[in-house]
Backbone atoms as SQL, in Angstrom:
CREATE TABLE atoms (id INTEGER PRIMARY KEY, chain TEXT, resi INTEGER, resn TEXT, atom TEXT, x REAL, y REAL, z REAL);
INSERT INTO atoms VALUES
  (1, 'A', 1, 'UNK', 'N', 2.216, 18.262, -2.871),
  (2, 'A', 1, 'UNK', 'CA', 1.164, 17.290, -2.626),
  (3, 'A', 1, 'UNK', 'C', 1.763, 15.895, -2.614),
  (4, 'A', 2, 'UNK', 'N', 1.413, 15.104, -2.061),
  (5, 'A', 2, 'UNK', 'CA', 1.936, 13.761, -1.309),
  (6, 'A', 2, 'UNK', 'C', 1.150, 13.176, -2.939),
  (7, 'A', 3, 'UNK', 'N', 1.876, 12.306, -2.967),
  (8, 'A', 3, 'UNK', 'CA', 1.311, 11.095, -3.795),
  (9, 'A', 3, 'UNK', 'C', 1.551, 9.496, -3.036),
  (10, 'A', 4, 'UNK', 'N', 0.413, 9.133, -2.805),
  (11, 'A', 4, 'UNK', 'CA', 0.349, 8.094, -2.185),
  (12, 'A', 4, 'UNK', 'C', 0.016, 6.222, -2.925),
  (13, 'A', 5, 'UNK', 'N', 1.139, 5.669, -2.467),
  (14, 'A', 5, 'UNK', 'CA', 0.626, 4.135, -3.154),
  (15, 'A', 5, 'UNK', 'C', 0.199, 2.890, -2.232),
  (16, 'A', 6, 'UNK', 'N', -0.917, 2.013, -1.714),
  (17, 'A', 6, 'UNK', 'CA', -0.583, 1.224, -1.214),
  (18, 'A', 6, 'UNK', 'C', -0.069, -0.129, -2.164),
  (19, 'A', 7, 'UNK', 'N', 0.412, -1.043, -1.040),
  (20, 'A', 7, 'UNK', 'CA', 1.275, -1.871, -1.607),
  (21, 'A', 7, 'UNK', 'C', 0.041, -2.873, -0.259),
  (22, 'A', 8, 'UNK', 'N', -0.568, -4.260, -0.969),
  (23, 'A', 8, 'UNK', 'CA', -1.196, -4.985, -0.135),
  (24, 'A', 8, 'UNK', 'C', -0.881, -6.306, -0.936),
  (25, 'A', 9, 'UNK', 'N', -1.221, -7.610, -0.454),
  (26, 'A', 9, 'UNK', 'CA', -0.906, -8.851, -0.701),
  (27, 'A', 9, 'UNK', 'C', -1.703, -9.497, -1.889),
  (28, 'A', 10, 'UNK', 'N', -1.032, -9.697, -2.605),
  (29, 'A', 10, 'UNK', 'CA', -1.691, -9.881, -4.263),
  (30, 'A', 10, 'UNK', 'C', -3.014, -11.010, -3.279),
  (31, 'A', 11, 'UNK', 'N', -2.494, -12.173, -2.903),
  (32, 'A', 11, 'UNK', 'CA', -3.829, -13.278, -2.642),
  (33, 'A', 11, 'UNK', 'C', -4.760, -12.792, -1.632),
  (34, 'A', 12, 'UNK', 'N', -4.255, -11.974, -0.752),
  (35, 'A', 12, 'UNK', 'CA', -5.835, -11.148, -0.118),
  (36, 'A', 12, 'UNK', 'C', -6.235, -10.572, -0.504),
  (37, 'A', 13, 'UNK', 'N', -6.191, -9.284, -1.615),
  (38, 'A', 13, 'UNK', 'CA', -6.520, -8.453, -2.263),
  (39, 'A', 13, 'UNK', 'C', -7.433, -9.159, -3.746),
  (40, 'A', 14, 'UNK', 'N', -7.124, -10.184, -4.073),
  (41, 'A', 14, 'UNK', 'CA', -7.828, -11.038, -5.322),
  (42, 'A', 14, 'UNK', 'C', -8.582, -11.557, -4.545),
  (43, 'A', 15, 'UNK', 'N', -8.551, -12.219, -3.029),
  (44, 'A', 15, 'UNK', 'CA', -9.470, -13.141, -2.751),
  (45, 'A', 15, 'UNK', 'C', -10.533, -12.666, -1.912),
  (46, 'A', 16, 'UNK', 'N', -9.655, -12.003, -0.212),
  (47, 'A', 16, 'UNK', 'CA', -10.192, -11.722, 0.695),
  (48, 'A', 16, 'UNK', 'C', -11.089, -10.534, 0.911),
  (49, 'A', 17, 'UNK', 'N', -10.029, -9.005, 0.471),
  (50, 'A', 17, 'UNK', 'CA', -10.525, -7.701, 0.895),
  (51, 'A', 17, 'UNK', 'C', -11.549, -7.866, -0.608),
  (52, 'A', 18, 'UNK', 'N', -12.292, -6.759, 0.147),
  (53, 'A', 18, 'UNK', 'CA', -13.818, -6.777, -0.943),
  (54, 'A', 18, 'UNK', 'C', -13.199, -5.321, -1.618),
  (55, 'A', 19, 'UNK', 'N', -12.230, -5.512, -2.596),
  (56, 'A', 19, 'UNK', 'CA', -12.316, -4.186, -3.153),
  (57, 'A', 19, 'UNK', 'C', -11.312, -2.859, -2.272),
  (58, 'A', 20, 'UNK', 'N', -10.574, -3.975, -1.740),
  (59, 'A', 20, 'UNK', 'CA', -9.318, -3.157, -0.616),
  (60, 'A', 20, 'UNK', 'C', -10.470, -1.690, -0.491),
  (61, 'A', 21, 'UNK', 'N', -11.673, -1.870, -0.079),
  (62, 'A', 21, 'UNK', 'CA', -12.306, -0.740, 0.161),
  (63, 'A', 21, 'UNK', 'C', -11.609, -0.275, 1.572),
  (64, 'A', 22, 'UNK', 'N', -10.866, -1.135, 2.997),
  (65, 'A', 22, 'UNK', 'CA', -10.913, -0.427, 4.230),
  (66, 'A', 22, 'UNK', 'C', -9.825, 0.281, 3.913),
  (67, 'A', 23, 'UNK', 'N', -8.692, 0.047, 3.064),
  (68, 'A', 23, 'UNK', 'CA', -7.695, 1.076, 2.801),
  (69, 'A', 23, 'UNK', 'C', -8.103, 2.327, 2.083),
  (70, 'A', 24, 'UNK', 'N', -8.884, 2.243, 0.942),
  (71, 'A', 24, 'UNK', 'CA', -9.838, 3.331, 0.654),
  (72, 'A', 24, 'UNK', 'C', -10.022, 4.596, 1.236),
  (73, 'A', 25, 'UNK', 'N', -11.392, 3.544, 2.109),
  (74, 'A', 25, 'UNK', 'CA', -11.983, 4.661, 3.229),
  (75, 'A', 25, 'UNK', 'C', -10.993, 4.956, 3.947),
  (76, 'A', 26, 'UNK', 'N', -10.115, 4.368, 4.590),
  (77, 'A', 26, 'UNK', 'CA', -9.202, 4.605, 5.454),
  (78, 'A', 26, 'UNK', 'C', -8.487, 6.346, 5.293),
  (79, 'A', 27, 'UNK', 'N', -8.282, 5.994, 3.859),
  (80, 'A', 27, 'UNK', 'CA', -7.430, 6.849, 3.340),
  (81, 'A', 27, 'UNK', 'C', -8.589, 8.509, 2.883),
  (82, 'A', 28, 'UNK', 'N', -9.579, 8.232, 2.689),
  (83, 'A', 28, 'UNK', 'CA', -10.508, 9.225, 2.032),
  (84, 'A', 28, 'UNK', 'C', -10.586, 9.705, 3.512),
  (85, 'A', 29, 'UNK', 'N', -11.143, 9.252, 4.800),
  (86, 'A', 29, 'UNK', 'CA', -11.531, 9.661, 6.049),
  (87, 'A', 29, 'UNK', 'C', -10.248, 10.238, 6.320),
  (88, 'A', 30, 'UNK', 'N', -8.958, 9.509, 6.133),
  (89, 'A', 30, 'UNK', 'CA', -7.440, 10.186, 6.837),
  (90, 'A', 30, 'UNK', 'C', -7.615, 9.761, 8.313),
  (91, 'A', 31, 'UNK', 'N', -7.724, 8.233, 8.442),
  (92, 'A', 31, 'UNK', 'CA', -7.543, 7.614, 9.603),
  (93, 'A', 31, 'UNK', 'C', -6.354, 6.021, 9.503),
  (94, 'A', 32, 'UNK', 'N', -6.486, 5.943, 10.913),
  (95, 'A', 32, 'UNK', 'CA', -5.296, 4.965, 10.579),
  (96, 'A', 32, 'UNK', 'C', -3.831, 5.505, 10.504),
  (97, 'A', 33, 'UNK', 'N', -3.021, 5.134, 9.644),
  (98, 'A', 33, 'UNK', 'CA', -1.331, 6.035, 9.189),
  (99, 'A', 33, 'UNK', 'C', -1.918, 6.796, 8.523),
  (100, 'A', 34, 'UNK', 'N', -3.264, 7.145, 7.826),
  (101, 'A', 34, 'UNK', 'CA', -2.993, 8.630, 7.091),
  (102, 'A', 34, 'UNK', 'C', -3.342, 9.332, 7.366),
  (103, 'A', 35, 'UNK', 'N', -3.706, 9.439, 8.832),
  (104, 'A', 35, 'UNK', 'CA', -4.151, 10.663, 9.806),
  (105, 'A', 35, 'UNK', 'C', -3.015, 11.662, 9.553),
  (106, 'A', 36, 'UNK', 'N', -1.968, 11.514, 8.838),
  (107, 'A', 36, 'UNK', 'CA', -0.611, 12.402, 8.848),
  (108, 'A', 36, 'UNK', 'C', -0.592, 12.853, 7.738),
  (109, 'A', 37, 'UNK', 'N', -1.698, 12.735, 6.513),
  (110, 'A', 37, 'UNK', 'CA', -1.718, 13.951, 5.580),
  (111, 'A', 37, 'UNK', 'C', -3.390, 14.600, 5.944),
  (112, 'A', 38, 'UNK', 'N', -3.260, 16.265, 5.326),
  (113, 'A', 38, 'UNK', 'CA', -4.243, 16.728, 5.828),
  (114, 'A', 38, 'UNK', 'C', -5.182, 16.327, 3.988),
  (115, 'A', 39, 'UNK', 'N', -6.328, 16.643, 4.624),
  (116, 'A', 39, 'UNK', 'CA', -7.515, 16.738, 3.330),
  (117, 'A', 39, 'UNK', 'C', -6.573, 17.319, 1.943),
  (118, 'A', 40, 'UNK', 'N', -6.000, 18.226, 1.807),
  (119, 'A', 40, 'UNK', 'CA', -5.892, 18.525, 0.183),
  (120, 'A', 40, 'UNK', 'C', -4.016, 18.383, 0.280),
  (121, 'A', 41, 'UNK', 'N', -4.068, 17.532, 0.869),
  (122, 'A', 41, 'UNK', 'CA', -2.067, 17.674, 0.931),
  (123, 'A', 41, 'UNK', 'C', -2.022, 16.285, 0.959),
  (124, 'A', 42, 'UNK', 'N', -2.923, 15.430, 0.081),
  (125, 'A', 42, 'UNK', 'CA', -2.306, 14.246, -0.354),
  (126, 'A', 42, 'UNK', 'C', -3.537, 13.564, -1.256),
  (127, 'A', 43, 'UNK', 'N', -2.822, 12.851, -2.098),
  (128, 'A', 43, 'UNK', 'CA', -4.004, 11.970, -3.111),
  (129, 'A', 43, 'UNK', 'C', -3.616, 10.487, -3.081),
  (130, 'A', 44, 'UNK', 'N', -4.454, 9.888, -3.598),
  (131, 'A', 44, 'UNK', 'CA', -3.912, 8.124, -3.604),
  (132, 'A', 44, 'UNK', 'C', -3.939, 7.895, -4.967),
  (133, 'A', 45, 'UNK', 'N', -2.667, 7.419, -5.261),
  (134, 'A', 45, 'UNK', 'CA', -2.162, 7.716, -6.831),
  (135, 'A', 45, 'UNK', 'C', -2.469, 5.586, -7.244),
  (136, 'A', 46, 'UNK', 'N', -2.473, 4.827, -6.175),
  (137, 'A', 46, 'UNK', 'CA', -2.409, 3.808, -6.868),
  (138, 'A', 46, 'UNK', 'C', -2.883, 2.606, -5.926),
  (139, 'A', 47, 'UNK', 'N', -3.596, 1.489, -6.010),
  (140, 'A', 47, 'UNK', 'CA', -2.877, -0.058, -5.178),
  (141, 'A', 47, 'UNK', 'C', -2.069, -1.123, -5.919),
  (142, 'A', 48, 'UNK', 'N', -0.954, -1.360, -4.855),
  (143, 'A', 48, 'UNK', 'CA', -0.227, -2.280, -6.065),
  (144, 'A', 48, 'UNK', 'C', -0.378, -3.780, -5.217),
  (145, 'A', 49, 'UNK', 'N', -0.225, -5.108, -5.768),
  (146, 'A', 49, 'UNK', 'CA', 0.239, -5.960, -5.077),
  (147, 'A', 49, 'UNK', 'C', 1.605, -6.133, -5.026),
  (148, 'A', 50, 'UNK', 'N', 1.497, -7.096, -4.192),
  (149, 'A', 50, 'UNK', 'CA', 3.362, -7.544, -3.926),
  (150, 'A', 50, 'UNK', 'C', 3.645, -8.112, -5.235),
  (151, 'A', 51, 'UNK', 'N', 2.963, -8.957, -5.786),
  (152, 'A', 51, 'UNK', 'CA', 3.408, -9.802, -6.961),
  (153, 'A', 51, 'UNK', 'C', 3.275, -11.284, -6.377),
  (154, 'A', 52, 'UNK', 'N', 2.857, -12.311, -5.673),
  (155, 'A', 52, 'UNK', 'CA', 2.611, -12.931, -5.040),
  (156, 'A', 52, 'UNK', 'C', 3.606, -13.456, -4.078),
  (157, 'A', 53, 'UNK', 'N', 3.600, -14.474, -3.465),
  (158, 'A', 53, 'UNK', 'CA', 4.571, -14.772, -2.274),
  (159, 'A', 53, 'UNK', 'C', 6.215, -15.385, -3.126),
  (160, 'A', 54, 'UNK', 'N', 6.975, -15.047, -2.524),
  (161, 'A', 54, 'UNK', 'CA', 7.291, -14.332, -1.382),
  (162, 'A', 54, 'UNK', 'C', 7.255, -12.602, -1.998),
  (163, 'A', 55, 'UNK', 'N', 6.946, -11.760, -2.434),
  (164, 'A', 55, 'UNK', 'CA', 7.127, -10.745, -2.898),
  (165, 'A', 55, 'UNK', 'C', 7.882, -10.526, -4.293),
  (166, 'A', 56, 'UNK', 'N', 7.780, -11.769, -4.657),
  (167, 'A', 56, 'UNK', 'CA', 9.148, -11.691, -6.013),
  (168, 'A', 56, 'UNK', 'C', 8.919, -11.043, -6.729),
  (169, 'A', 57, 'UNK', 'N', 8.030, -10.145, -7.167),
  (170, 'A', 57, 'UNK', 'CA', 7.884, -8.944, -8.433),
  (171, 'A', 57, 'UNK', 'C', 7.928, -8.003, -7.768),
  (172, 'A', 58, 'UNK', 'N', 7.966, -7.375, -6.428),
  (173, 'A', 58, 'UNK', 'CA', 7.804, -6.351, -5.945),
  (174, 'A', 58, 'UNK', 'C', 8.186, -4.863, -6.830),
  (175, 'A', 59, 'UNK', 'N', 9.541, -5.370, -6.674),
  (176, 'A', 59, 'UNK', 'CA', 10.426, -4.282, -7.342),
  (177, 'A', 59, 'UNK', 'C', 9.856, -4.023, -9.015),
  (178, 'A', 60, 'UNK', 'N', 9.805, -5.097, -9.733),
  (179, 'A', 60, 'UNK', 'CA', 9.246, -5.279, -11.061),
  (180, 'A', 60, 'UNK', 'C', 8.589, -3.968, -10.801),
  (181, 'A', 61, 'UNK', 'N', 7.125, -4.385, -9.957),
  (182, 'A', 61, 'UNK', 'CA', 5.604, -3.848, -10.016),
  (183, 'A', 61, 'UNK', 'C', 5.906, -2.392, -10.083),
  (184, 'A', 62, 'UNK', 'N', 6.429, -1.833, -8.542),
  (185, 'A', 62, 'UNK', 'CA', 6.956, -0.738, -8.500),
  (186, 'A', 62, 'UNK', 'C', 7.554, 0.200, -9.769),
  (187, 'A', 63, 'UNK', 'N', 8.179, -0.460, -10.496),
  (188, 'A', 63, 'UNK', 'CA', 8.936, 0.225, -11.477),
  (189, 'A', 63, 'UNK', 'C', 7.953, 0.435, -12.635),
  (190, 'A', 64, 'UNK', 'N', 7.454, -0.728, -13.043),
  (191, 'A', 64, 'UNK', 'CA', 6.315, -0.655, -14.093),
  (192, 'A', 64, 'UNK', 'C', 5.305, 0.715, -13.531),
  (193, 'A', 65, 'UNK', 'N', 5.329, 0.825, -11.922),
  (194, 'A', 65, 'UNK', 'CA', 3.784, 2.025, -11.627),
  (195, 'A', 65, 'UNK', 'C', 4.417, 3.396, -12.136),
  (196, 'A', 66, 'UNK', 'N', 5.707, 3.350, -11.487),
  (197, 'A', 66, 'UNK', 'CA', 6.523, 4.785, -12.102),
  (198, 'A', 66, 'UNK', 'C', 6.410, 4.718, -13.762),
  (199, 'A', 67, 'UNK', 'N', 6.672, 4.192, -14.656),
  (200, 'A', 67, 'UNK', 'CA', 6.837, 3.970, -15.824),
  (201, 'A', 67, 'UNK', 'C', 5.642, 4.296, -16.216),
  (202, 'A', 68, 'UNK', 'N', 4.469, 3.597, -16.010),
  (203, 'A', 68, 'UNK', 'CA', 2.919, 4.043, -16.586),
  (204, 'A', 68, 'UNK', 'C', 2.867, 5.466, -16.272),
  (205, 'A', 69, 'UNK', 'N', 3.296, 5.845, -14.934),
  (206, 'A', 69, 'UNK', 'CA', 2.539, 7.508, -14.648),
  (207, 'A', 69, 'UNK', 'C', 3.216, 8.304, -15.014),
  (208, 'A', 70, 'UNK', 'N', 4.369, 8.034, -15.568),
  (209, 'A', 70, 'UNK', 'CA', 5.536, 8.678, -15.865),
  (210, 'A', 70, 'UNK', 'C', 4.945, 10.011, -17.109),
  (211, 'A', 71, 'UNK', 'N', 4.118, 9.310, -18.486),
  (212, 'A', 71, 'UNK', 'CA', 3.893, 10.628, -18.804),
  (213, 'A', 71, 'UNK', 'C', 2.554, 11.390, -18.854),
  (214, 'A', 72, 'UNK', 'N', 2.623, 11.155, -17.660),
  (215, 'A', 72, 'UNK', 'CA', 1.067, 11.854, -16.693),
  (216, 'A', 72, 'UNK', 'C', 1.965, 12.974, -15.486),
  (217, 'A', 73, 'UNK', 'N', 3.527, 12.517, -15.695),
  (218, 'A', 73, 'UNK', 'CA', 4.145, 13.200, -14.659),
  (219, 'A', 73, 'UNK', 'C', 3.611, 12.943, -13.213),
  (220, 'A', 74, 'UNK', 'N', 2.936, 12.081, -12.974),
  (221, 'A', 74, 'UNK', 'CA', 2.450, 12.008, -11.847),
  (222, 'A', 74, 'UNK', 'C', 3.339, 10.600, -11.051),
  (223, 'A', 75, 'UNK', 'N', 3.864, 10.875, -10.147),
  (224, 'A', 75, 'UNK', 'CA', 5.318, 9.974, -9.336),
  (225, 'A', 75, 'UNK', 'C', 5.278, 9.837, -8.084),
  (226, 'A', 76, 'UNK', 'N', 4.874, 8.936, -7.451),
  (227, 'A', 76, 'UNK', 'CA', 4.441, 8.061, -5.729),
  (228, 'A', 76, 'UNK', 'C', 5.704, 8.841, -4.732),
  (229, 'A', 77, 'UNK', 'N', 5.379, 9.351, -3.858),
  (230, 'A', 77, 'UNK', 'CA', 6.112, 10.149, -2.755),
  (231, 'A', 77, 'UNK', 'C', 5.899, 9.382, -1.736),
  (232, 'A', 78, 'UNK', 'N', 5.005, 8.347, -1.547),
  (233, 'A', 78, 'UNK', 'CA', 4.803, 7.920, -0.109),
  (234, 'A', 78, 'UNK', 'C', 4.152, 6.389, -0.435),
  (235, 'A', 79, 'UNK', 'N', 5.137, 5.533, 0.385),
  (236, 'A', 79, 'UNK', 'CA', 4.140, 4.184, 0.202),
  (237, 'A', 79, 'UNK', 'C', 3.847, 3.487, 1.220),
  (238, 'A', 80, 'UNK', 'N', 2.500, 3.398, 1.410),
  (239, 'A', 80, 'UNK', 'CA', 1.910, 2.634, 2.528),
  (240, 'A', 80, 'UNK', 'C', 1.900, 1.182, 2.358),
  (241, 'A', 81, 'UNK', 'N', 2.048, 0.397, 3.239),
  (242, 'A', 81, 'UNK', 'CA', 2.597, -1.038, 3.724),
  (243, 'A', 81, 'UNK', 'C', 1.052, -1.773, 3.701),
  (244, 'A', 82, 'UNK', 'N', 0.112, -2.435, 3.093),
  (245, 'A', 82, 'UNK', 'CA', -1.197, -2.541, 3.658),
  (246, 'A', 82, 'UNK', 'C', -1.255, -3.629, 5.280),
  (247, 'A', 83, 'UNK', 'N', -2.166, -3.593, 5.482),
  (248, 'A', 83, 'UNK', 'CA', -2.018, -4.335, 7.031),
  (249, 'A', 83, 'UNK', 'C', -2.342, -5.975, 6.773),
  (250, 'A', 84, 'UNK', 'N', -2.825, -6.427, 5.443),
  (251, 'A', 84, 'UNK', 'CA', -2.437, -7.549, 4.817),
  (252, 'A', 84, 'UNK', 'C', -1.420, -7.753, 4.925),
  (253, 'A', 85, 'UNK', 'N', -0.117, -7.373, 4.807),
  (254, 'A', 85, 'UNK', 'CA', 1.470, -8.085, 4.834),
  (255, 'A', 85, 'UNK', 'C', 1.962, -7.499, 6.055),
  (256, 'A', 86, 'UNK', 'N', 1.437, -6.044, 6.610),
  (257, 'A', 86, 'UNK', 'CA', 2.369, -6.250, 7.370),
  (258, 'A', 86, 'UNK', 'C', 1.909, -6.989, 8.745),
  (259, 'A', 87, 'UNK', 'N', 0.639, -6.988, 8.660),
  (260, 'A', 87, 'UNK', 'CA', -0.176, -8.057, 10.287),
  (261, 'A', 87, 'UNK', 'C', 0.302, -9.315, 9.802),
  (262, 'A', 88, 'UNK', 'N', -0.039, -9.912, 8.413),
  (263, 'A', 88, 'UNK', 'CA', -0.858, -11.508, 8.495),
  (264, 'A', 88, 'UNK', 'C', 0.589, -12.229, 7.301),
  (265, 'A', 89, 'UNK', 'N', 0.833, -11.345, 6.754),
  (266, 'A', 89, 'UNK', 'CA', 2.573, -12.032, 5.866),
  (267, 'A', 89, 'UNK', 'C', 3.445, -12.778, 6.090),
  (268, 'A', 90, 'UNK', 'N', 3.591, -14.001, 5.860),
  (269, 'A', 90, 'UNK', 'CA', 4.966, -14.471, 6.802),
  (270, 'A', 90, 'UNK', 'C', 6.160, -14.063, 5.670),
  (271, 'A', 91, 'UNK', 'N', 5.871, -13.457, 4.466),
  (272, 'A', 91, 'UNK', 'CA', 7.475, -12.455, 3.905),
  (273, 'A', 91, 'UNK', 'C', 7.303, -11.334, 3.827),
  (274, 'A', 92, 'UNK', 'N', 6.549, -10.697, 5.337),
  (275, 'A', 92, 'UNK', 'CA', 6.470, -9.312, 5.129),
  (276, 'A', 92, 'UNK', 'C', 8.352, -8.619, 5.565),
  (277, 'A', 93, 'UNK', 'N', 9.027, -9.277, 5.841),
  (278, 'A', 93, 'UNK', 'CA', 10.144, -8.384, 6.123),
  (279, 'A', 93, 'UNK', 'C', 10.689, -8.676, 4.758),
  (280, 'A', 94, 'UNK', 'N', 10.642, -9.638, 4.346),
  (281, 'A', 94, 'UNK', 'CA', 11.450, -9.359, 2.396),
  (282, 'A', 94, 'UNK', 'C', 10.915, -8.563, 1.575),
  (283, 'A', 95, 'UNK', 'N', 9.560, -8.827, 2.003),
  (284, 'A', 95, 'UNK', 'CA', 9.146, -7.724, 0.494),
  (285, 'A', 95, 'UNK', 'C', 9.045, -6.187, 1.493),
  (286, 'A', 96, 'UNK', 'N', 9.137, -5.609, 2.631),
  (287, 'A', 96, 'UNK', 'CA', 9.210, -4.530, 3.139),
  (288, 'A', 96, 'UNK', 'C', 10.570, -4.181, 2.305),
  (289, 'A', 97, 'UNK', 'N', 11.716, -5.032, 3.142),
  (290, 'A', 97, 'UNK', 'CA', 12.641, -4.772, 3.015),
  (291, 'A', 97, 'UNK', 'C', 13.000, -4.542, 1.135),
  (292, 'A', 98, 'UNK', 'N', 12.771, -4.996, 0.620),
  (293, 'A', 98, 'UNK', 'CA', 12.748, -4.770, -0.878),
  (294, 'A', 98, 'UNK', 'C', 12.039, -3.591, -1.564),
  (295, 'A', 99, 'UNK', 'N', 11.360, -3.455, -0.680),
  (296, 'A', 99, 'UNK', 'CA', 10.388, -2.377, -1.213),
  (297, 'A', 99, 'UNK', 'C', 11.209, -0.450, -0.776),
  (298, 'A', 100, 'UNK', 'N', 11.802, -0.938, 0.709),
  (299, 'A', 100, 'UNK', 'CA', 12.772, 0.349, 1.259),
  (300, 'A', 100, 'UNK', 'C', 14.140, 0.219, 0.169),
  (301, 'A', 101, 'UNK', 'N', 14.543, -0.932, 0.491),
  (302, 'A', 101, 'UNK', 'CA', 15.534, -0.698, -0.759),
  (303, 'A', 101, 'UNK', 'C', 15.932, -0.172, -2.068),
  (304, 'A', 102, 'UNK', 'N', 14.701, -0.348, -2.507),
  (305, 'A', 102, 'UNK', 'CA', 14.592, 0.141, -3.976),
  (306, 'A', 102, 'UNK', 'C', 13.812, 1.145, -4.196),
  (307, 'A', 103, 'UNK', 'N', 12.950, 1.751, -3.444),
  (308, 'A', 103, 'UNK', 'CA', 12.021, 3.009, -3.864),
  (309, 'A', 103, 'UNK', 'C', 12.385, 4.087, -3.318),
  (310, 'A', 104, 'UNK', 'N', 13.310, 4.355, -2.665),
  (311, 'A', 104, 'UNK', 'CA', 14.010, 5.776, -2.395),
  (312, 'A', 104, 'UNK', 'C', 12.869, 6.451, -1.624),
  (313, 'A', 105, 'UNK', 'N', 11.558, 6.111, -1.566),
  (314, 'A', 105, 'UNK', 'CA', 11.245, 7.222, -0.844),
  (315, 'A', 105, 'UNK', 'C', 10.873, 6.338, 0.462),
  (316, 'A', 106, 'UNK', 'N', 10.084, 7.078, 1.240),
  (317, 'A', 106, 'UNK', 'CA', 9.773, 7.058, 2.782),
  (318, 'A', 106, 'UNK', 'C', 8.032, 5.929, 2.623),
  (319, 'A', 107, 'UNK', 'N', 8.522, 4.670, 2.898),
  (320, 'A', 107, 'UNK', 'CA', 7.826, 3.723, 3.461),
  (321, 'A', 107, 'UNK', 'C', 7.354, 3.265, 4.321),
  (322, 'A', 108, 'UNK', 'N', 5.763, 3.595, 4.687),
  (323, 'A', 108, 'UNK', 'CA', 4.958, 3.789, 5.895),
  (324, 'A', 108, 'UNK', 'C', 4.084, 2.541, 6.329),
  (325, 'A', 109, 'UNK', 'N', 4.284, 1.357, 7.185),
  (326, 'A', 109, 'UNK', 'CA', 3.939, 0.460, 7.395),
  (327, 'A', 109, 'UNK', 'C', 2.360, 0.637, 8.198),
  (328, 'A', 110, 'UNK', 'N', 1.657, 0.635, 7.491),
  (329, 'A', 110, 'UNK', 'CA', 0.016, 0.211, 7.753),
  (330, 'A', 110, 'UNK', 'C', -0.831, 1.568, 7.113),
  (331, 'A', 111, 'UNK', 'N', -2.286, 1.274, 6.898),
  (332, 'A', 111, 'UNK', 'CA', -2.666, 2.296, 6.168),
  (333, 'A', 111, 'UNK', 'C', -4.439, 2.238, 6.937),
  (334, 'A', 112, 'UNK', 'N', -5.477, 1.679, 7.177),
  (335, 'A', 112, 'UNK', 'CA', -6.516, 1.649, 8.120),
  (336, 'A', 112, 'UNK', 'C', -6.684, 1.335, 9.396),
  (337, 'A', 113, 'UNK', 'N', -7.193, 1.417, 10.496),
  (338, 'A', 113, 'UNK', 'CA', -7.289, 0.788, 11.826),
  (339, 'A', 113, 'UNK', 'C', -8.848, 0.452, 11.616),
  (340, 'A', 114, 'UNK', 'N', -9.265, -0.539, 10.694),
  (341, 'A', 114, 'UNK', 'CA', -10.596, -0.963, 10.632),
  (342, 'A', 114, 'UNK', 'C', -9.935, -2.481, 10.570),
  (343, 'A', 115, 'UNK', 'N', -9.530, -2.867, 12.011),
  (344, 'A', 115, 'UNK', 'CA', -9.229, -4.456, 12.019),
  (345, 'A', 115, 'UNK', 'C', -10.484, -5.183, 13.308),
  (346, 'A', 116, 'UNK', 'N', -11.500, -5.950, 13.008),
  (347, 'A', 116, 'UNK', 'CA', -12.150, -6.752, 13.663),
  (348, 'A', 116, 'UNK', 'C', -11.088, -7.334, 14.541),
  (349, 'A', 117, 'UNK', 'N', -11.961, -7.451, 15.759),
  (350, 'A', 117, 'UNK', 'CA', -11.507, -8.426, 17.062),
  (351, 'A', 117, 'UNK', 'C', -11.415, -10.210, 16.765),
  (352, 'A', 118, 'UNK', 'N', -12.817, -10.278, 16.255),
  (353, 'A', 118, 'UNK', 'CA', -13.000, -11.647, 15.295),
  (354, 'A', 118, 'UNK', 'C', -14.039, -11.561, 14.171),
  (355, 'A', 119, 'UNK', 'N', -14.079, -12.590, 13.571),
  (356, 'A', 119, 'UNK', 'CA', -14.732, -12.334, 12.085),
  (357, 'A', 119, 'UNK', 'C', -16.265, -12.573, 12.403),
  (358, 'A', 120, 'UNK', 'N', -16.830, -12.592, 13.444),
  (359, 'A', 120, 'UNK', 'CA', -18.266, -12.092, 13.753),
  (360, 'A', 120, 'UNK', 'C', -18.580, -11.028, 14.526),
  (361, 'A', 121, 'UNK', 'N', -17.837, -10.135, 15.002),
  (362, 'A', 121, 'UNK', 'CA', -17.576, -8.818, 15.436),
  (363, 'A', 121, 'UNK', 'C', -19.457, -7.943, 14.868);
């Protein structure tokens, strides 16, 4: 079973998304990038932020999520990129890149396709 984390932008996620609900649903429906796990072959184990700009806790955060779930045995196999950093970020390639570097596993850039045309859509 997939264990899944998104990773979205600490100041949109505190300010903008209402409750990072479109990654959510995104993820409960299995649309968007997670059209690629089926219904019972993956769970969403977490949301993390970056740690704010430019990503400087990334790695921190990451390590602290393994560490908490650690004796729950439960350990992130897959991390989704939210479409906060990777559309609208101007350090989405540092903290990507920091994030492939250090988490060994397979890092999947975007996680809903619930993006408005404009904000009166």
């Amino acid at each position: 079973m997939e264990k899944v984390l998104i990773v979205g932008c600490k100041r949109a996620m505190d300010d903008v998304c209402i409750a990072c609900s479109r990654c959510m649903v995104g993820f409960n429906r299995r649309d968007g990038e997670f059209s690629r796990y089926d219904r019972d072959g993956a769970e969403l184990i977490g949301l993390l932020n970056c740690g704010d700009c430019p990503g400087a806790t990334v790695v921190t955060r990451l390590a602290q999520m393994n560490l908490w779930n650690k004796p729950m045995e439960e350990k992130v196999t897959k991390i989704h990129v939210a479409p906060c950093i990777v559309d609208h970020c101007p350090h989405k390639d540092t903290i990507i890149n920091k994030i492939k570097a250090k988490s060994g596993i397979e890092v999947i850039l975007g996680t809903h396709p619930y993006k408005p045309d404009n904000i009166f859509a």
